[in-house]
Structure formats: C-alpha cells, structure tokens
C-alpha positions as CSV (number, residue, x, y, z in Angstrom):
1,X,0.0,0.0,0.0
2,X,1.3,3.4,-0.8
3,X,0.8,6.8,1.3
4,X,-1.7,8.0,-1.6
5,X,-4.1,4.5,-1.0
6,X,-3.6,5.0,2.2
7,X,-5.5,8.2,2.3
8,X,-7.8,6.9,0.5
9,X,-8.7,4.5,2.3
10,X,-9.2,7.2,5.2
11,X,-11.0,9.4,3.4
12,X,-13.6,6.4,1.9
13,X,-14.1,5.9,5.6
14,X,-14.9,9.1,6.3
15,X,-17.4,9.2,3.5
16,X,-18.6,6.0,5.0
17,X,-19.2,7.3,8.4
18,X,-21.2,10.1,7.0
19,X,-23.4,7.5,4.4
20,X,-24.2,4.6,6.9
21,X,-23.8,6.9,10.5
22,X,-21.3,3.6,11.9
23,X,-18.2,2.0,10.8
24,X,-16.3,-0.2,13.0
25,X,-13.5,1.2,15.3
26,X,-11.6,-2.1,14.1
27,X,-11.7,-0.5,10.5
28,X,-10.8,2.7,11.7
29,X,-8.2,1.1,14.2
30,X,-6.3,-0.8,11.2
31,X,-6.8,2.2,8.4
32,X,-5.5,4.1,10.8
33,X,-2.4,1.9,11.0
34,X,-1.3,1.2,7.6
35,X,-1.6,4.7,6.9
36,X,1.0,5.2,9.6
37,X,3.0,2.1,8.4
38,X,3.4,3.8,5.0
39,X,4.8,7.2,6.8
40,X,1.0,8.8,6.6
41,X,1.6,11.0,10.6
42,X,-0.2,13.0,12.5
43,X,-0.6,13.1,16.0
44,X,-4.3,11.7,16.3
45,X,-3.6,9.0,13.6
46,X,-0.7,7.3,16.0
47,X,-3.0,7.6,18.6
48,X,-5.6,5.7,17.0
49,X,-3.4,3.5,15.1
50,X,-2.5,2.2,18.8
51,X,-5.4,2.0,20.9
52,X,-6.4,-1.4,22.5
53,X,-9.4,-3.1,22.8
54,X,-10.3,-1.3,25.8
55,X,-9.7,2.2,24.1
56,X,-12.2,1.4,21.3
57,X,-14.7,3.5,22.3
58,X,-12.2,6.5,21.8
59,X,-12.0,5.5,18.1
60,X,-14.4,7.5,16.6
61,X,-13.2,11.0,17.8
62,X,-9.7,10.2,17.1
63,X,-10.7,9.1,13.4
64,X,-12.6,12.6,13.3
65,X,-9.5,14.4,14.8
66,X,-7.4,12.5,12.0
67,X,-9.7,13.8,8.9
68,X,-9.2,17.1,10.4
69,X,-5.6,16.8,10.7
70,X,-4.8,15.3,7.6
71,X,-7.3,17.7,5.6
72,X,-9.2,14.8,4.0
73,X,-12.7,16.5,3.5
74,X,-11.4,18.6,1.4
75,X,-13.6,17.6,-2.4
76,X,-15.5,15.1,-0.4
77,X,-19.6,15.1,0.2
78,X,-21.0,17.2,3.4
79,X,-24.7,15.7,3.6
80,X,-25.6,12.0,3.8
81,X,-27.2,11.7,0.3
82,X,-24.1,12.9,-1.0
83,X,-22.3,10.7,0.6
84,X,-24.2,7.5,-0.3
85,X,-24.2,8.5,-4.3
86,X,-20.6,8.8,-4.1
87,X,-20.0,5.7,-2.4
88,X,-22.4,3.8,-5.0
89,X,-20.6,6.0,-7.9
90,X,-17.4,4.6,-6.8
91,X,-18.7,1.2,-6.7
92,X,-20.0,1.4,-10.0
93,X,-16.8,2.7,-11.3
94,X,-14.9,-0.7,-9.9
95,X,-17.1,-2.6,-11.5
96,X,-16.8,-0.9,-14.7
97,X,-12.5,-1.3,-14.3
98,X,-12.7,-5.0,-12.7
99,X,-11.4,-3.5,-9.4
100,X,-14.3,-5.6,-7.3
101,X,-16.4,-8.4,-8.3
102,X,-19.4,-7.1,-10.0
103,X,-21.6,-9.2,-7.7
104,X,-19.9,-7.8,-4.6
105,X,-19.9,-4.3,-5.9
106,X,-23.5,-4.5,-6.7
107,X,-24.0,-5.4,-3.3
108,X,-22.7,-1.9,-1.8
109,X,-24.4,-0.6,-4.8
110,X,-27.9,-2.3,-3.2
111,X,-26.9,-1.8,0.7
112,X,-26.9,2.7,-0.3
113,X,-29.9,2.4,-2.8
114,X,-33.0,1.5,-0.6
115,X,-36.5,2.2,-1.8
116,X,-36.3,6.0,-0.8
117,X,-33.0,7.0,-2.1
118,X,-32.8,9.7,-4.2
119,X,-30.6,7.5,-6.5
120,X,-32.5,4.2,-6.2
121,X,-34.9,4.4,-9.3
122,X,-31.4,5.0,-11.0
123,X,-29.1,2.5,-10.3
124,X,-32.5,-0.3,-10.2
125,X,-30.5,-1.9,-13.3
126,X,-27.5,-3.0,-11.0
127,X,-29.6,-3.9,-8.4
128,X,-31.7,-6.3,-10.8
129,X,-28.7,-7.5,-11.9
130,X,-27.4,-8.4,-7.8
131,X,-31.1,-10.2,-7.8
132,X,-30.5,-12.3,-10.6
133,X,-27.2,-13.5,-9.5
134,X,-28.2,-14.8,-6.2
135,X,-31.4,-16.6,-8.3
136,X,-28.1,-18.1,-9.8
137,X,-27.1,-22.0,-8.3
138,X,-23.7,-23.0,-7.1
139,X,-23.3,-25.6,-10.2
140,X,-24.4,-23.0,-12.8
141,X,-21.1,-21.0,-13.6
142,X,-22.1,-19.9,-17.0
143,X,-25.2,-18.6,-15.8
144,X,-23.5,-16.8,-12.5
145,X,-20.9,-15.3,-15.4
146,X,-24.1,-13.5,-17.5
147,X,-25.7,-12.3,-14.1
148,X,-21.9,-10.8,-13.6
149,X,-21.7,-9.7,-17.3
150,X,-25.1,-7.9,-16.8
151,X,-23.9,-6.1,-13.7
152,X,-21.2,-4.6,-15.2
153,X,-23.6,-3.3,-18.3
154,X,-25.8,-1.9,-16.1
155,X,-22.9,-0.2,-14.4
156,X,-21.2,1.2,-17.6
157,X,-25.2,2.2,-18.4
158,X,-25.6,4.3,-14.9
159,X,-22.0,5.4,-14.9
160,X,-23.0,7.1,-18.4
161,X,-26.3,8.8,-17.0
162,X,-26.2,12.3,-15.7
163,X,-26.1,12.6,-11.9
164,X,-29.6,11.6,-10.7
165,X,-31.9,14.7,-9.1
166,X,-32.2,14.5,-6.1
167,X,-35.5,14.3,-4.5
C-alpha cells in the first residue's frame, strides 16, 4: 500500500461514516495503522493507530481528529445523500475497471440504494442485476458469469447517465 491509498482509504471511511452513520472502530483502528505504516503522521492518527481493545470506544473522535488533521474532506460530500451517491458511484466505477467483483460491488451498490434514495430508481439496473445472480445455483457457472456480465452493463449504463436529481 502506498501513502496515496492510504489516504484513501481514510477518506472512503470518512465518506462512510457520514453514508451509513457507523463503521467499525476495528476498520478505523487498522486504516488508521497502515496509513502510519506507510509514513501517513499525525498526531491523532498514531493515537488511533495504537489503541487497545479497551480504548475502542475513543476510536471514533480520534478518526474525526485524523480527517481534520490530515485535511481529507477537502472535495469530499458534506450531507448523507451525498455521501451515499458517491459511495455507489465509486462502486459502480470498480465494477466498470474489474477493481471488485461485479456481484460484490453490486451489493454496496444495493446496501446505499433502498427504496427512498434519491438515486434508487437509478441504479434499479445494478440492483436487478445483484437479484439475478443470487437466483443463480452454485453448479451453474455460466449462468453466474451473464448475471456478472449484466452487472457490469448496467454499471457502464448508470456510470453514463447524468447525476440523478435528487428528491
């Protein structure tokens, strides 16, 4: 991992926190210390990077304290819509380059676009698609490849779209 995926990472997590309200402190814990393993420092992040199990509940300030520190909300969304298109957005995008399974990318895709979304009607093709693969039996392999194949068309189809209105 390099200091620049690193701080990615961090700043996916931040985006996280503000989509779904709760990550883990364990994921904060151990972004927290690869980043500093790669020679990512600040004083809050060594902190965090180091607390026991006991500390955990500390977790969650020091990950704020970190953002802050580090400057990583610079560019990224401030509401929690925001936040959960550009966490879909990003999961469509790794579909689209092969970075993530399409059926496990479709599933963060579905987990952020529940009936009432602003974005749901819009990515309903992925979602479809995450339906038919789990209609899809363990010994059917070419049929698990086309629910796949139609994930990442759907993808390439929403990535294409303008950004959906919001409601």
């Amino acid at each position: 991992m390099s200091e620049d995926e690193a701080l990615d990472r961090l700043r996916v997590l931040a985006v996280e926190r503000l989509a779904y309200e709760f990550v883990g402190s364990d994921r904060l814990i151990r972004a927290a210390l690869d980043a500093l393993l790669v020679g990512v420092d600040s004083p809050s992040l060594a902190r965090l990077a180091g607390l026991t199990r006991r500390e955990e509940p500390e977790a969650s300030g020091l990950f704020e304290s970190v953002v802050d520190e580090l400057a990583l909300r610079d560019g990224l969304p401030t509401d929690q819509g925001d936040a959960a298109w550009w966490i879909v957005r990003r999961a469509l995008v790794q579909i689209v380059d092969g970075t993530v399974d399409p059926v496990e990318g479709a599933d963060r895709v579905w987990d952020l676009a529940r009936p009432g979304h602003w974005f749901d009607r819009t990515v309903s093709p992925v979602v479809q698609g995450l339906i038919t693969a789990y209609d899809v039996n363990d010994d059917e392999p070419a049929r698990l490849e086309a629910a796949r194949e139609e994930i990442r068309a759907a993808a390439r189809t929403v990535l294409a779209l303008p950004e959906p209105p919001k409601a």
